[in-house]
Every structure is written in structure tokens, then in C-alpha cells.
C-alpha positions as a printed NumPy array, in Angstrom:
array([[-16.1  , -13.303, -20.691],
       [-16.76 , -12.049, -16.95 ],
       [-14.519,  -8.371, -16.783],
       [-14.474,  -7.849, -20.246],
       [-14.707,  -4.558, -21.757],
       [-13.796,  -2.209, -24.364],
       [-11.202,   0.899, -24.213],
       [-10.488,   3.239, -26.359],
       [ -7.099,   2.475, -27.357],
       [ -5.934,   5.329, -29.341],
       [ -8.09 ,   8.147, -26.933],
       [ -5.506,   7.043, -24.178],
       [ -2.763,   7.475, -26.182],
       [ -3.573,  10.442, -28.102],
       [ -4.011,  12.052, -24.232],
       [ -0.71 ,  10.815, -23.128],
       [  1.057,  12.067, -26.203],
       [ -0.785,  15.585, -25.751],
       [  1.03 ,  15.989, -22.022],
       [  4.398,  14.882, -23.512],
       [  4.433,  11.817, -21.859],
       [  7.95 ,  10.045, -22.345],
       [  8.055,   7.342, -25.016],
       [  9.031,   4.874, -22.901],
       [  5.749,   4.984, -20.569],
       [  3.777,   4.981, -23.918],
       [  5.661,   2.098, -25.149],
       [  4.477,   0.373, -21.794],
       [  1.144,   1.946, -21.955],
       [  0.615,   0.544, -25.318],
       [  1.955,  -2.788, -24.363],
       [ -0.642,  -3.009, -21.697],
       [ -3.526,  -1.758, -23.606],
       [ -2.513,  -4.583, -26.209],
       [ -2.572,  -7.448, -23.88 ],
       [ -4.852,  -6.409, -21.744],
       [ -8.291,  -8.383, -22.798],
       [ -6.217, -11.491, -23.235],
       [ -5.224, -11.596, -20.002],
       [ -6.966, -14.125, -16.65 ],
       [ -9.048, -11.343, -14.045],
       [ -7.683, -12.119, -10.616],
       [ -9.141, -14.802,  -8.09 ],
       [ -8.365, -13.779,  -4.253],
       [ -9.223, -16.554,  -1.936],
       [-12.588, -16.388,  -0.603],
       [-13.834, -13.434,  -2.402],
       [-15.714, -13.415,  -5.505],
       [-14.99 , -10.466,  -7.523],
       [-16.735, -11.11 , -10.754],
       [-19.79 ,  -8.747,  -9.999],
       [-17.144,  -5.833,  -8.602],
       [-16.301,  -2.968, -11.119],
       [-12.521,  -2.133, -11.721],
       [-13.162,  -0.895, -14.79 ],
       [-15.427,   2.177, -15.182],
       [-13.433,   5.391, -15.341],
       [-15.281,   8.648, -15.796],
       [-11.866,  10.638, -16.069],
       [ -8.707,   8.803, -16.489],
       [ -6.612,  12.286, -15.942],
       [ -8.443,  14.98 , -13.58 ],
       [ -6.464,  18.303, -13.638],
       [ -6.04 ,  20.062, -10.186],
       [ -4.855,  22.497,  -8.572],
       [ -1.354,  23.126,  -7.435],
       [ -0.163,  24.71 ,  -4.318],
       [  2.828,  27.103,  -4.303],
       [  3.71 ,  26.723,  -0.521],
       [  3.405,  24.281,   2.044],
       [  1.478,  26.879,   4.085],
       [ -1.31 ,  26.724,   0.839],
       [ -1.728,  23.409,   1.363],
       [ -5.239,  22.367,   2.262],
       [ -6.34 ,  21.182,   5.752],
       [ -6.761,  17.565,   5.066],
       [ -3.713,  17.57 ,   3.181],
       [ -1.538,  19.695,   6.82 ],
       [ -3.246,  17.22 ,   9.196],
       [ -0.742,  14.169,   8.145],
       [  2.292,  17.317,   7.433],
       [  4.471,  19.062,   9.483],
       [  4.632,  22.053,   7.66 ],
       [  7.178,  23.059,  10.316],
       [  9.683,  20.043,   9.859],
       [  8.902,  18.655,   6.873],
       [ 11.726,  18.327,   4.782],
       [ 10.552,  16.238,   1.963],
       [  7.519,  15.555,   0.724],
       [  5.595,  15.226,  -2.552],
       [  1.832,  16.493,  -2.409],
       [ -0.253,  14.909,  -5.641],
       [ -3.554,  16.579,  -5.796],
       [ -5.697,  14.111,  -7.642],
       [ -3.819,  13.153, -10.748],
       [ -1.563,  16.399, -10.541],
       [  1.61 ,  16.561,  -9.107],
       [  0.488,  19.862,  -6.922],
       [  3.664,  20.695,  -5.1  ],
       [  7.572,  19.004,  -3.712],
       [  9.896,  20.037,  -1.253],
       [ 13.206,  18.019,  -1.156],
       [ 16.391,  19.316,   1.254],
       [ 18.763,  20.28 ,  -0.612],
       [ 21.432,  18.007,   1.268],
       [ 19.796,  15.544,  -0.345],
       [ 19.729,  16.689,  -3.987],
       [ 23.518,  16.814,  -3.75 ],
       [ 24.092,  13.31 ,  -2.657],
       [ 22.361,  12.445,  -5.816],
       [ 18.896,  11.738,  -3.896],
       [ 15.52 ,  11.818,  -6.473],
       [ 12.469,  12.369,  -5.229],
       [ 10.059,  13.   ,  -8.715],
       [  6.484,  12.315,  -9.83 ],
       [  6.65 ,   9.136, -12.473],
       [  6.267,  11.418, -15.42 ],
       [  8.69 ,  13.681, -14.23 ],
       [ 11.712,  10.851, -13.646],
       [ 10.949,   9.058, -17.061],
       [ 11.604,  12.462, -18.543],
       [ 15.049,  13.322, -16.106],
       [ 16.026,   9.604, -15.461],
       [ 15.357,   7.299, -17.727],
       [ 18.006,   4.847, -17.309],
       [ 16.661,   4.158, -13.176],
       [ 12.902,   4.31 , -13.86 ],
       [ 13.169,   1.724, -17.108],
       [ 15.516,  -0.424, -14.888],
       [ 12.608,  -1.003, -12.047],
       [  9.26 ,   0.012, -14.124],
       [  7.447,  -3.251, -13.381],
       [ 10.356,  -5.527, -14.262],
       [ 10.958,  -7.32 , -11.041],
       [  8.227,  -6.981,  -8.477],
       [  5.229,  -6.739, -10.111],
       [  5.216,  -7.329, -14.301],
       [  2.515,  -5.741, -16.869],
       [  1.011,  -9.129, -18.143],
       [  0.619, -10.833, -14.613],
       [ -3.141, -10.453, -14.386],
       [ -6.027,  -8.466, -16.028],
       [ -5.501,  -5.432, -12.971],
       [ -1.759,  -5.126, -13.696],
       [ -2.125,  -4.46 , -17.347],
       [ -5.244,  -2.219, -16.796],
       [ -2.722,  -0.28 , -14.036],
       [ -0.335,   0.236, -17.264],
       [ -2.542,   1.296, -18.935],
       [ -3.97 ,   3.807, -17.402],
       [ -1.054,   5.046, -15.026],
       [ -1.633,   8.688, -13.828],
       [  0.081,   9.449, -11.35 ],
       [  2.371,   8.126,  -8.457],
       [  6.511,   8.773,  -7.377],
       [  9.872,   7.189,  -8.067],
       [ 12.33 ,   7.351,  -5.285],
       [ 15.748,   6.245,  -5.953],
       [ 18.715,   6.654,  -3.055],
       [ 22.311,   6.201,  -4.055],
       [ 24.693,   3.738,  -2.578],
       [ 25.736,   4.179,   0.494],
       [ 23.57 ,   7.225,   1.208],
       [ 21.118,   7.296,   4.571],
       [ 17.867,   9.39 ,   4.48 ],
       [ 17.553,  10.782,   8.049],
       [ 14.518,  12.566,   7.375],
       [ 11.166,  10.172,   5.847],
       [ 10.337,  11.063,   2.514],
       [  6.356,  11.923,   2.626],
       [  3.627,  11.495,  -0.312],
       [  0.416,  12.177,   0.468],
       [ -2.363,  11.964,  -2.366],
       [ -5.766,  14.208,  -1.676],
       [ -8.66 ,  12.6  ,  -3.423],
       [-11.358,  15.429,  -3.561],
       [-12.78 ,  15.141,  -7.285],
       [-15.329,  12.321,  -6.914],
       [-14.464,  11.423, -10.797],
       [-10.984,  11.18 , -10.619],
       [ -9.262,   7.52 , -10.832],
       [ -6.195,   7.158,  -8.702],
       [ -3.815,   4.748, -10.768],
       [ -0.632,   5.588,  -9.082],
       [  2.797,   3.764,  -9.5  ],
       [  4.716,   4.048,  -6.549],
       [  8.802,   3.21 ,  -6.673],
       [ 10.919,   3.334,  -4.486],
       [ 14.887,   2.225,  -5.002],
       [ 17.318,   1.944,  -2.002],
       [ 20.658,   1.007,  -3.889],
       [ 23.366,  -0.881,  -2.09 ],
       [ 24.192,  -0.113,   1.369],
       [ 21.581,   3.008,   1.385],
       [ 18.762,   3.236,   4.342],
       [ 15.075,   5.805,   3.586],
       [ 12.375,   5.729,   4.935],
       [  8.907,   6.288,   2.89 ],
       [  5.302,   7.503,   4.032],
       [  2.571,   7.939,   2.249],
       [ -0.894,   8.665,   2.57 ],
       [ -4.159,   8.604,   0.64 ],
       [ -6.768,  11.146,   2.044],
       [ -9.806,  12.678,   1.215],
       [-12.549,  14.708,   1.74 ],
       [-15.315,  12.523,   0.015],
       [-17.853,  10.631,   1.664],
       [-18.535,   8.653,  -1.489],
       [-16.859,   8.248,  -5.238],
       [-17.096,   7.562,  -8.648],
       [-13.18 ,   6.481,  -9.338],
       [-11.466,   3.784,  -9.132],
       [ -8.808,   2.818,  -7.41 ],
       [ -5.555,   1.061,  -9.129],
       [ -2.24 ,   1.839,  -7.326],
       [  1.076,  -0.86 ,  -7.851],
       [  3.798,   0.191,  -5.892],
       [  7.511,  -1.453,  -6.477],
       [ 10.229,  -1.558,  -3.55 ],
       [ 13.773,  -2.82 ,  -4.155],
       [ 16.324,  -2.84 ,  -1.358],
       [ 19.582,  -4.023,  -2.861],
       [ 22.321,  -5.188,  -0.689],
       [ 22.779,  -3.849,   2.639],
       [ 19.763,  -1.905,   2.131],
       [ 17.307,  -0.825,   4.361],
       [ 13.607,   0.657,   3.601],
       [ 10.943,   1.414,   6.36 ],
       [  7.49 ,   1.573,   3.836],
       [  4.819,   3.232,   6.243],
       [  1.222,   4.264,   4.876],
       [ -2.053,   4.861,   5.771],
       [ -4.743,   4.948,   3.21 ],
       [ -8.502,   6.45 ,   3.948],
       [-10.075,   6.79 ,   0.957],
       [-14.26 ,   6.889,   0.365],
       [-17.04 ,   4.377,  -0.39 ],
       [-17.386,   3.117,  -3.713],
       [-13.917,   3.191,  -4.413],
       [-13.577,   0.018,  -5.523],
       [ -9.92 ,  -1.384,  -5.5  ],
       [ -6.981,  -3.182,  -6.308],
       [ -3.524,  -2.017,  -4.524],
       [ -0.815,  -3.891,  -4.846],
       [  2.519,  -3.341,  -2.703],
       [  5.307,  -5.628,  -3.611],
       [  8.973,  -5.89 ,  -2.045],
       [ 12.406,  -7.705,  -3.781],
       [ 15.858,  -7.804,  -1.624],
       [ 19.267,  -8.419,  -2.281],
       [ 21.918, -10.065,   0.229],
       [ 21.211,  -8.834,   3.654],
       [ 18.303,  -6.032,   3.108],
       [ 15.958,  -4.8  ,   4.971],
       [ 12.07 ,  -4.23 ,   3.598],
       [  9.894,  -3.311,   6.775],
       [  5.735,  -2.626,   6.041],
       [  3.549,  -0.745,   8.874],
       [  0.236,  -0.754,   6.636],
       [ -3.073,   1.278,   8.078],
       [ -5.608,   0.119,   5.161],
       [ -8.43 ,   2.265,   6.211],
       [-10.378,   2.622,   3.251],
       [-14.335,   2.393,   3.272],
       [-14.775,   0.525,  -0.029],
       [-14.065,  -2.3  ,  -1.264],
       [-10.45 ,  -3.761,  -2.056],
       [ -8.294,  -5.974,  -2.725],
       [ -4.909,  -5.625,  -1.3  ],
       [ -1.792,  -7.66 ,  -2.151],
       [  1.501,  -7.246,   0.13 ],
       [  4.419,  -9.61 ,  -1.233],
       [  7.604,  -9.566,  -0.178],
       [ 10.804, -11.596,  -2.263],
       [ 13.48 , -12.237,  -0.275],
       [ 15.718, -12.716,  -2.453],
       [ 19.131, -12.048,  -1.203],
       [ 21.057, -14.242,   1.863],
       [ 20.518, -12.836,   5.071],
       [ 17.635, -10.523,   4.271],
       [ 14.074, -10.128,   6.194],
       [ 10.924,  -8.431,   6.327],
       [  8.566,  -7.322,   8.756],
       [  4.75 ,  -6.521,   7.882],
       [  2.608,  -5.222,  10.038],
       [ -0.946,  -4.588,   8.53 ],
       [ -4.092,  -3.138,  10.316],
       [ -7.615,  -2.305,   9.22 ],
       [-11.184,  -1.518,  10.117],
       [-14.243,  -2.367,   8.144],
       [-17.653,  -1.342,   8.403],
       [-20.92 ,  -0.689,   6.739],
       [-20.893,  -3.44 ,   4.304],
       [-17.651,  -3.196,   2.71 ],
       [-15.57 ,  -6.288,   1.521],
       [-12.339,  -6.287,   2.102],
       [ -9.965,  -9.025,   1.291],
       [ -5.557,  -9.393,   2.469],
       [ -3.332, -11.393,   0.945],
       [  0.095, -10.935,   2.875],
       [  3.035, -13.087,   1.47 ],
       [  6.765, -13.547,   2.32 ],
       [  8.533, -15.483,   0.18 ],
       [ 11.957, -17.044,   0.992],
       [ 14.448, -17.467,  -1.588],
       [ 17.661, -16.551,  -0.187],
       [ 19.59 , -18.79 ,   2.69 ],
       [ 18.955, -17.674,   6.497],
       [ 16.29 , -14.756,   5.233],
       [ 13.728, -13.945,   7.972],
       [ 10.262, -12.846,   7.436],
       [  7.339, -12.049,  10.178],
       [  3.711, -10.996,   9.451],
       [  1.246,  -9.144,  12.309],
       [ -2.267,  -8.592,  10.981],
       [ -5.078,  -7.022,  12.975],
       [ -8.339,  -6.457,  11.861],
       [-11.402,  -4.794,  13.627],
       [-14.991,  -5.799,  11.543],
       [-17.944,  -4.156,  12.662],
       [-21.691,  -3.896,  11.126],
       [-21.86 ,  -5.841,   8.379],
       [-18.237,  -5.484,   6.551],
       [-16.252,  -8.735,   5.599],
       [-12.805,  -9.154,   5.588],
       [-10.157, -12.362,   4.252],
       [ -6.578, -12.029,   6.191],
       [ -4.53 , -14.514,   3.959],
       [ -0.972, -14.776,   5.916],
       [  1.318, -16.66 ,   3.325],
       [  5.145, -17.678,   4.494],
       [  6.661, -19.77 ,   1.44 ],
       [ 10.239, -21.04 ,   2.346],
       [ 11.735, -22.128,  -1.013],
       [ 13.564, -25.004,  -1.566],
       [ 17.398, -24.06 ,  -1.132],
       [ 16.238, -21.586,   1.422],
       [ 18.056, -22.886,   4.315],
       [ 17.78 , -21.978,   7.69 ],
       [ 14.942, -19.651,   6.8  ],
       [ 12.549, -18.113,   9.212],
       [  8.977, -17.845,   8.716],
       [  6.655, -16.283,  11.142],
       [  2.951, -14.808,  11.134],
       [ -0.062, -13.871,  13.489],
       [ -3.31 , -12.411,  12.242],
       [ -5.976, -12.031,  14.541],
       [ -9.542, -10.485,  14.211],
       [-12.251,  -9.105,  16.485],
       [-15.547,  -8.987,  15.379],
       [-17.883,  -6.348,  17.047],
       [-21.325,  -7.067,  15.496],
       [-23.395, -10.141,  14.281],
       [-22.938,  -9.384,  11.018],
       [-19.352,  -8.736,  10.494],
       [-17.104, -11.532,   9.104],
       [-13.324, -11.796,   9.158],
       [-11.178, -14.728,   8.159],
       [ -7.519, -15.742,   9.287],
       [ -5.952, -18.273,   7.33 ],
       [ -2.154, -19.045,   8.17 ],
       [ -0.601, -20.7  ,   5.096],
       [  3.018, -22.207,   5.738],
       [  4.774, -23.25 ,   2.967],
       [  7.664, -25.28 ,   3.07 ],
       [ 10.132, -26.913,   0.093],
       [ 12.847, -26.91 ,   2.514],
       [ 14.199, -28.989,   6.094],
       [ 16.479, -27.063,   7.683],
       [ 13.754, -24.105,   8.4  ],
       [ 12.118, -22.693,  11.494],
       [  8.382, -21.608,  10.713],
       [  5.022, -20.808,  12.821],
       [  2.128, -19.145,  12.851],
       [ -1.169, -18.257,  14.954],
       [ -4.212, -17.053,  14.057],
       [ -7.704, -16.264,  15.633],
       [-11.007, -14.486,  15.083],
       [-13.514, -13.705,  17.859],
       [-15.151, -11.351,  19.806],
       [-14.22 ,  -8.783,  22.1  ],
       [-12.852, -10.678,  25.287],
       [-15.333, -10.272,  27.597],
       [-12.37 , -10.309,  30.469],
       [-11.15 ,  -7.202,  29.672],
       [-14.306,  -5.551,  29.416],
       [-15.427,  -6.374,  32.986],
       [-11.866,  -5.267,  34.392],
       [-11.868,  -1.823,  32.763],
       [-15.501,  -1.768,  33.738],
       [-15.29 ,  -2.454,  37.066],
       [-12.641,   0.387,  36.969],
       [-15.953,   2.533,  36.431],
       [-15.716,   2.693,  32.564],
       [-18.792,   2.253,  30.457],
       [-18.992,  -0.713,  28.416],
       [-18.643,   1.547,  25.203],
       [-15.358,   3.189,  26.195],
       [-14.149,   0.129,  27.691],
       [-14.382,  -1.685,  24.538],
       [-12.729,   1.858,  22.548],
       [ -9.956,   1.198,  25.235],
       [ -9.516,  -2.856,  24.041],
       [ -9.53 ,  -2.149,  20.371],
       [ -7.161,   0.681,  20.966],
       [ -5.208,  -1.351,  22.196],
       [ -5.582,  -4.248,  20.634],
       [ -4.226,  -2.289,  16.693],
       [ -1.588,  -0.496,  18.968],
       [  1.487,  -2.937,  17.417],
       [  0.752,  -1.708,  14.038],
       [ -0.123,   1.839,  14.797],
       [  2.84 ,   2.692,  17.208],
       [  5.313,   1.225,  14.244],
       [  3.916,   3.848,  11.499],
       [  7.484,   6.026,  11.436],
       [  6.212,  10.028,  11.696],
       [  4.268,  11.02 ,  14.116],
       [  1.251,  13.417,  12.587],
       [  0.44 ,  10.24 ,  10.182],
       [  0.476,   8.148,  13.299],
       [ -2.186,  10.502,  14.938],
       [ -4.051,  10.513,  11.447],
       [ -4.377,   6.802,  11.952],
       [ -5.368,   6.765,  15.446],
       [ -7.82 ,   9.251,  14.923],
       [ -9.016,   7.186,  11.942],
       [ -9.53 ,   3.986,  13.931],
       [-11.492,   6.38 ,  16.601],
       [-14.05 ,   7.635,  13.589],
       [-14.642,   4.294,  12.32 ],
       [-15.569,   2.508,  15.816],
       [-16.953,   5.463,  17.239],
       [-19.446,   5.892,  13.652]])
């Protein structure tokens, strides 16, 4: 069978058990490694991933080092922080939970901001509530139970009713072992009537690794909730991935993506929204730049459930050399989801010969009383706008900078603090400029 392969059961759980691992994440872990061979590999559209490895791990836990003050933290690491401002963040150094800073205004409106290990320990009752229950389950696919599996990292978030976040909450991951895995679990609980918003960012300091890449992050807005999910993730070649970013809303919530997907290798990404509740909406905006000869491949779904729910979807992707990317933009209206709203654009340039990038607009619709549409396109560079900034007495090269600048600038001005804005801005300029 194509992805097959053999684990060593007991080592993982022998490991786990060794860093006192909670027995309900072992109960899941062993679930997981249990069903895992019996379980279908996924099949994006468009992109064969038979020959791609997921699988090989050299170190499933890579101990790191920790950092006592924000002022210890290393440069890659203070280029997307504040130090000054910041007010909560979570720094995971590889696959150790290296330092936190949370006010403490909001510790005492009940506010948790904890590495996965640390909540399953503290808070059971939340994390077993959400762990991969609603948005994304253990046995969906081959990836999702190998994510279980293996989990080694990653944040739960949970904010109480009623209570708004003024400040974002900020994880950023440094990836600067070239053997460590990143299987993160990212969750993140608004409860009724309570507004946060989330940033996090992958970075690194590799050109090329070894690890793989496995993250599954879980979103739930509950009524009259509100969550702004920013991130921007830059992570080396070889890399291989699977990252998986999944959203579920009660009556009138609010889920709202600004995605920078930056990473050199290749990946598969899946962004679904649920809308479950009446009256809710989501809005995803997703950019991304590939080059070399990386594959890349976007599946982008909002799914209507709920009466009068709104979704909208804004893709833009930049290909250059020979990289390849799939934007699937998916709006599925229910039936019984009346008066829904269903709305996407994804658009690609292309700035070489070589480079590939697909837009497919899918509209699905089991209901009449709906309003849906969609646009798509794929092309070059206009030529138009080149000769008018050139004529200006700009050289083609900065001209064209100037167009694709501008052209990712409705994804890049909606990421929600400002030194992770620059880090993506500064990571579009590295990866057209080189």
C-alpha cells in the first residue's frame, strides 16, 4: 500500500509516559497509533502526493533551549515581537515550550494561554471538550491520525464568556534544529459573546531540513464570538507538509483568516471553515509565494450550514521559477442554509515560464434562496502597469516589485500586529527579489 509504514508503537508511548504526559493525550495518542495504517492517505486535487514523504521523523521530540526573558529571546524569534508591548505571547523553541508572558488582567478574568501538555495537565475538562472532536477528528485521513500520534507541541487558548482580548495573543515557533518535526496542535476557544485575537508565526533560521511538518489547528467561536486568526509561516526546504487550519461557529460568530503561507517546501494546506450557527461569517484571506521548484497545493473551504451565514475567500498567489501551486476556492451552501452568502476570488501571477498556478472556483449549492459568486484568474504580470510605472522612470525590475507589492497588499495589510506584518512584507521582498 502507497504511504505505508511501520512505527514503533510502544517507543512513542514509553517517551510520552517518561515526560508525564496526561493520560488523556496518551489515550488519544494510542488511539491514533492504532488506527493509523488502516486509514485512506489524502488525495488533494491536482496534486499527486504518493511519492512525497510525511512520514520520516529523525526526532519526534527535540529538547531546546528555554529563554528566561523576553530580552533573551533570539533575533529571529524579536523580529516578529515587540519586546516593548508585548503582552502575551507564547515562544515554543522547537518542540519545547521555551518561554510565556500573559497580563495578568487577563489571568484574572479566567483567560488561558498554555502549551497543549501544559492545559491537559491544568484543564482537562476544556482541552478534552475541543481535542479534535469537532473541527478536525483523529480517524479522518492517514495525516490526522499520524498528527495524533505524534503531537509535540502546539497551544490551547480558551477565553471566557463575555470576555474581550484587547491585546493579540502571539505564538511564534523557531525551527532551528534541522531534525526536529513540528507536529503542533493549535486551539483556540472563544466562548460565548468573547472577542481575541491570535497570531502566530513559524520561523527559522534553516535554509534546508530534515523534519516534517504536521500542524492541525482547531478554532471554535461560539455564539456572539469573534476570533481574528492571523499567521505567517516561513519555514525551510524539504519540509514537507500537511497543515491543516479548521474553523466551527455558533449563532452569529465571527472566524476571520489573514494567512501568509510562505514556506519553501512543499505542502499541503487545508483552510475550512463550518458555519454552523445563524447569522455567522468568515473571511479568509490567504497569500503565498513559491519558488525554486516547490509544490504547493490550497484547498480553502466555507461551508454554510446555518441560515443567512456569510462567507468570502481572497487568495493571491505569486509563482516564480519553477514552483507549482493549486488554489482550490470551495463555497458549499447547504441545503436549509437560506439566504446564505458565498463569495471567493483567487487570482495568480506567474513570473517565469516555468511556474504553474491553478484557480479553481467551486460553488456549491443545495439551496435557492442563496446569493453566491466567484472570480478567478491566472496570468502574467500586466504588462499595463509595467509601462506606466516605467515610464515614471522605474526599471522594469522594481516596477514589477512595485505590482506584486501591490498586488498581495489585501492580505498583507489585514495581518492584525504590525512587526508580523513587516515580517511578511519583508518575506515577500526575499522571495521575489532571490
Amino acid at each position: 500500500m502507497e504511504n505505508e509504514f511501520v512505527i514503533n508503537k510502544n517507543e512513542i508511548l514509553e517517551a510520552s509516559k517518561s515526560r508525564g504526559e496526561s493520560a488523556f493525550l496518551t489515550e488519544k495518542r494510542t488511539e491514533a497509533l492504532d488506527k493509523l495504517n488502516s486509514l485512506d492517505m489524502i488525495k488533494p486535487d491536482k496534486t499527486r502526493v504518493s511519492k512525497w514523504d510525511f512520514f520520516t521523523v529523525t526526532d519526534q521530540f527535540v529538547e531546546s533551549d528555554v529563554f528566561g526573558s523576553l530580552e533573551e529571546l533570539p533575533e529571529a524569534v524579536r523580529e516578529v515581537i515587540d519586546i516593548e508591548t508585548v503582552e502575551n505571547v507564547i515562544i515554543q523553541h522547537n518542540n519545547t515550550t521555551a518561554f510565556t508572558k500573559v497580563s495578568d488582567d487577563l489571568k484574572s478574568q479566567g483567560v488561558i494561554v498554555e502549551s497543549i501538555f501544559d492545559a491537559a495537565h491544568n484543564h482537562p475538562e476544556l482541552l478534552e471538550k475541543y481535542f479534535m472532536t469537532d473541527a478536525v477528528k483523529i480517524d479522518e485521513n492517514k495525516l490526522t491520525a499520524y498528527h495524533a500520534a505524534l503531537l509535540n507541541g502546539g497551544v490551547f487558548i480558551y477565553v471566557p464568556k463575555n470576555v474581550q482580548v484587547k491585546s493579540p495573543i502571539q505564538m511564534v515557533v523557531l525551527h532551528d534544529d534541522e531534525k526536529a518535526s513540528l507536529f503542533n496542535h493549535v486551539i483556540v476557544v472563544a466562548d460565548t459573546g468573547a472577542e481575541v485575537t491570535y497570531v502566530e508565526n513559524y520561523v527559522t533560521t534553516l535554509e534546508s531540513a530534515q523534519g516534517k511538518l504536521n500542524i492541525v489547528s482547531e478554532v471554535i467561536a461560539n455564539d456572539n464570538a469573534r476570533i481574528k486568526y492571523g499567521a505567517v509561516d516561513f519555514l525551510a526546504k524539504e519540509v514537507v507538509g500537511y497543515v491543516v487550519r479548521r474553523g466551527v461557529t455558533g449563532n452569529d460568530a465571527v472566524i476571520d483568516w489573514a494567512l501568509g503561507l510562505m514556506n519553501d517546501s512543499d505542502v499541503i494546506y487545508d483552510n475550512t471553515t463550518y458555519l454552523m450557527g445563524h447569522g455567522s461569517s468568515s473571511d479568509v484571506k490567504i497569500v503565498h509565494v513559491g519558488r525554486g521548484n516547490q509544490k504547493s497545493n490550497f484547498t480553502t473551504e466555507v461551508i454554510h450550514y446555518g441560515k443567512e451565514t456569510t462567507g468570502n475567500i481572497l487568495k493571491h498567489g505569486v509563482m516564480k521559477d519553477s514552483a507549482s501551486s493549486v488554489f482550490n476556492g470551495i463555497g458549499y451552501i447547504k441545503h436549509g442554509a437560506t439566504n446564505a452568502d458565498a463569495q471567493q476570488e483567487s487570482r495568480v501571477l506567474m513570473l517565469s515560464p516555468n511556474a504553474r498556478g491553478d484557480a479553481n472556483p467551486i460553488l456549491l449549492i443545495d439551496e435557492d434562496e442563496v446569493v453566491a459568486g466567484h472570480a478567478a484568474s491566472a496570468g502574467q504580470v500586466d504588462e499595463i502597469q509595467l509601462f506606466y510605472l516605467m515610464s515614471r522612470g522605474l526599471k522594469r525590475e522594481e516596477a514589477e516589485r512595485l505590482v506584486i507589492h501591490g498586488f498581495l497588499a489585501p492580505v498583507v495589510e489585514s495581518i492584525p500586529i504590525e512587526s508580523v506584518k513587516n515580517l511578511l512584507v519583508s518575506v515577500i521582498e526575499e522571495k521575489i527579489v532571490n
